[in-house]
N, C-alpha and C positions, 0 to 999 in steps of 0.2 A: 706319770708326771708328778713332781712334788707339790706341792705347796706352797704359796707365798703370797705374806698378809702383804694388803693395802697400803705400806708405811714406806718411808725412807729408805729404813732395812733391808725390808721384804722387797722392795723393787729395785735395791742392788743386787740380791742375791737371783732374783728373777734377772736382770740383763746379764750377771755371768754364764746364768746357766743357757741362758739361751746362745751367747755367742760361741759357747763349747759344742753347738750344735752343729756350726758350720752356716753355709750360706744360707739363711733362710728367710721367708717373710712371716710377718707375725699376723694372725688373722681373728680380730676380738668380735665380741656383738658392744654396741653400744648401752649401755646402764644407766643412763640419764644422767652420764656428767664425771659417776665414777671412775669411768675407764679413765679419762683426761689426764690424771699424772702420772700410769702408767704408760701412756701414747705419751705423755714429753719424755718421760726415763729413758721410753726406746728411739727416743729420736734425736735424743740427745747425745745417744751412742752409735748411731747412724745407720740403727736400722729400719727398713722397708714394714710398715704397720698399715692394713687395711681395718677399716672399723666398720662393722656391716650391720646393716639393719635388723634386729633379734628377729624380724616377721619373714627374712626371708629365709635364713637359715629353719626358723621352726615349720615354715613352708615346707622346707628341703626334705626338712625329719619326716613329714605326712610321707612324702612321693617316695622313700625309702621305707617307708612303714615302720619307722620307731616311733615309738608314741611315749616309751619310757621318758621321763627326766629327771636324771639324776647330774652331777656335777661331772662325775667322771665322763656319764654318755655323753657331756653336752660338749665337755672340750674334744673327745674326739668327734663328733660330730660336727662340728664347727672346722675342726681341722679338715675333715672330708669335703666339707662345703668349698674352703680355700681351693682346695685343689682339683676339684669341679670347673668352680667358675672361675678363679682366677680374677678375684675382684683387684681393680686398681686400688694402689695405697695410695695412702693420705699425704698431701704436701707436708710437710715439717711447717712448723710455726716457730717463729723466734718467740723470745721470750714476753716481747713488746706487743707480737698479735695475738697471746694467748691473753693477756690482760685485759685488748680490749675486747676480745669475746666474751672476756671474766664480766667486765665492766657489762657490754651490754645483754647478758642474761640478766646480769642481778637488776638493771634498771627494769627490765621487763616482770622481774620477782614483784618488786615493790610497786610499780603499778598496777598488776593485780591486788597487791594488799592494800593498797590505797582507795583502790575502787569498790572493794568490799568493804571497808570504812567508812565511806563514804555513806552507801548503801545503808550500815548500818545505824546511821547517824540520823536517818530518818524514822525507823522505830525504837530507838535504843530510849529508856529511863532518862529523866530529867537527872538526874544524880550522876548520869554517865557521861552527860556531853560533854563537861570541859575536860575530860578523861581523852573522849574520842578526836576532840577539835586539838587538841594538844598533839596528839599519835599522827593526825592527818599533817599536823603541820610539820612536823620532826620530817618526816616522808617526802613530803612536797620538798624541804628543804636537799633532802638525800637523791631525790630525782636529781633537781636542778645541779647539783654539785657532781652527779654521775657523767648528766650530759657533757659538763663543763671537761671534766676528766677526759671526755671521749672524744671532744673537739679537737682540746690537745694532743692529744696522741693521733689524731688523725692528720695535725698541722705540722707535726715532728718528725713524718714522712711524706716525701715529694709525690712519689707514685699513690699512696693511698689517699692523699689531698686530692692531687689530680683525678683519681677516681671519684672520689665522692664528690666533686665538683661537678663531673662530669653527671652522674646517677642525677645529682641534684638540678639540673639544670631541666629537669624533666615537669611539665605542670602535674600537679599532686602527690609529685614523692617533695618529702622535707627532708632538714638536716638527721634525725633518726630514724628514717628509714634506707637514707642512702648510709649512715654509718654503718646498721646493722648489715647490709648486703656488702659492705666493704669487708666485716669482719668475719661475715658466716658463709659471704659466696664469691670463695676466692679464683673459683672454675666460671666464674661469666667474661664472657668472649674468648672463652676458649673452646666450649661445646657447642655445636648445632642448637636450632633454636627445639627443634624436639628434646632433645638430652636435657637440655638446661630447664625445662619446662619440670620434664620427669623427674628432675633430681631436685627440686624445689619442690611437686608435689602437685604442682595442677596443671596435669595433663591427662586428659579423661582418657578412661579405659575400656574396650569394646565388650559388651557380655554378650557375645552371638553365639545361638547355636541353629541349623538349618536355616529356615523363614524365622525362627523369632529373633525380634532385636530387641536385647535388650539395654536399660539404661544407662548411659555413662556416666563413671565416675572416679573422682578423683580420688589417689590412695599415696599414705607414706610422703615421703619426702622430709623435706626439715620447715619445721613447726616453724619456728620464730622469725624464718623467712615470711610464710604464710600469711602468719597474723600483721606482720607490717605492710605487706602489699594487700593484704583484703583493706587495711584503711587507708592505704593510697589510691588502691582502686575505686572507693566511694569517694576519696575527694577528685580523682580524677574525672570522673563520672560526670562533674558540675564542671570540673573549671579547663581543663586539657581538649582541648576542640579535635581531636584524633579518639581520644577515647571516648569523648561525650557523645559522638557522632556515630562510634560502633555500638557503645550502651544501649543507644535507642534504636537503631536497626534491631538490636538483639528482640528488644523488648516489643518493637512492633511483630516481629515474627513470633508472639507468643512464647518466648524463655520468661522464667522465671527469674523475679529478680537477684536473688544469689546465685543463681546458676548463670546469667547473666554478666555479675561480678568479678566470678572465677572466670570465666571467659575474658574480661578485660584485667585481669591479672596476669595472665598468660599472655595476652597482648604485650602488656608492656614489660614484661619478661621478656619479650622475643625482642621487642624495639631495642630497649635497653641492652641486652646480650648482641645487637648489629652494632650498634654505639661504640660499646667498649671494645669489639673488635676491631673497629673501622679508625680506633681512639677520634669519635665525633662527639660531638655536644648535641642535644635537643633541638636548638636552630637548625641544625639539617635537615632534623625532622625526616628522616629514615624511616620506610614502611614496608 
């Protein structure tokens, strides 16, 4: 297989070559972001692209016994993986919901960096604070102005409005949490509520072997989902009378309180995921 850089170029020269192949589907691991404008070149030329998790492909490599990693062994191994499992491709994105994905990573970049400013603002030199109170403020401005971006773009479509009206209407999800699941979980109310669980990432995993049992736990899935529902799920905790009600059963049976957590996240994954298939609102209140 040749070569070809990351650029413009290099992934015109990548979508010829691949269409000289004939009918094929394209099967990458995901790189934290970099795959993304070779996934729009080839979607843009209308081919079938699955993006699969690096952990399970290198899973794959154990149960075959290659242990090598080199570039060459990884793409055919990768390619082998494809035709194993026959992972589903990815929906194509227009060019409108790659942006607000764009959008809501980067707002999630900068609240990290903001909250480590923050942080740092309390041991930092006195010679540094109007340095740091300045940077925090730039930031805070750039959130606000991301959000603002992402409301638009979510108000410039009827069906993603109506979705995130819909997510929103939930007690403890807000306006960026129902965005980000607009924009990163385009499969809810179309999977089972197990599926949708495991493809978000908290859906506990059985460790049994004979009599012993072991602990369950949650693995994989897509982070950014995660991180907006663990803080939906603590404000749901207080104020959503379905969730606050399973919290404290959890909590009376002895769960601990993040494990607890995750357990009402996955609730209202499952609520949410009957919602959007039912296309119902919160008032229904579906269980």
């Amino acid at each position: 297989m040749p070569d070809f850089a990351n650029n413009k170029k290099g992934r015109m020269k990548l979508v010829k070559w691949v269409k000289g192949l004939g009918e094929v589907k394209v099967v990458m691991e995901a790189t934290g972001g970099y795959e993304q404008p070779v996934v729009q070149a080839l979607w843009a030329a209308g081919m079938a692209v699955s993006v699969v998790n690096p952990m399970r492909v290198r899973e794959f490599a154990k149960s075959q016994g290659i242990l090598a990693k080199t570039d060459k062994i990884d793409a055919c191994l990768i390619a082998h993986f494809g035709q194993i499992s026959q992972p589903a491709s990815a929906p194509p994105q227009t060019e409108a919901e790659a942006y607000l994905s764009a959008c809501v990573e980067r707002r999630r970049q900068l609240v990290i960096m903001l909250t480590t400013e923050k942080n740092r603002l309390s041991t930092c030199p006195e010679s540094m604070r109007v340095d740091i109170k300045d940077h925090i403020a730039f930031m805070e401005t750039r959130i606000q102005a991301l959000e603002e971006e992402m409301h638009l773009l979510i108000q410039q479509d009827a069906q993603k409005q109506a979705r995130a009206a819909q997510i929103d209407s939930m007690p403890g999800i807000g306006p960026v949490t129902a965005t980000t699941m607009v924009a990163d979980l385009p499969e809810l109310g179309k999977l089972t509520r197990q599926e949708i669980a495991a493809l978000v990432g908290v859906a506990p995993f059985n460790k049994d072997s004979g009599k012993k049992r072991g602990k369950r736990k949650t693995k994989g899935g897509r982070a950014s989902l995660r991180r907006v529902l663990f803080m939906a799920a603590l404000s749901a905790s207080k104020c959503n009378p379905v969730i606050r009600a399973f919290y404290q059963s959890l909590l009376n049976r002895g769960k601990e309180k993040k494990v607890a957590l995750v357990a009402c996240m996955r609730k209202m994954l499952g609520i949410l995921n009957a919602m959007a298939r039912k296309e119902e609102t919160w008032h229904i209140l579906p269980t």
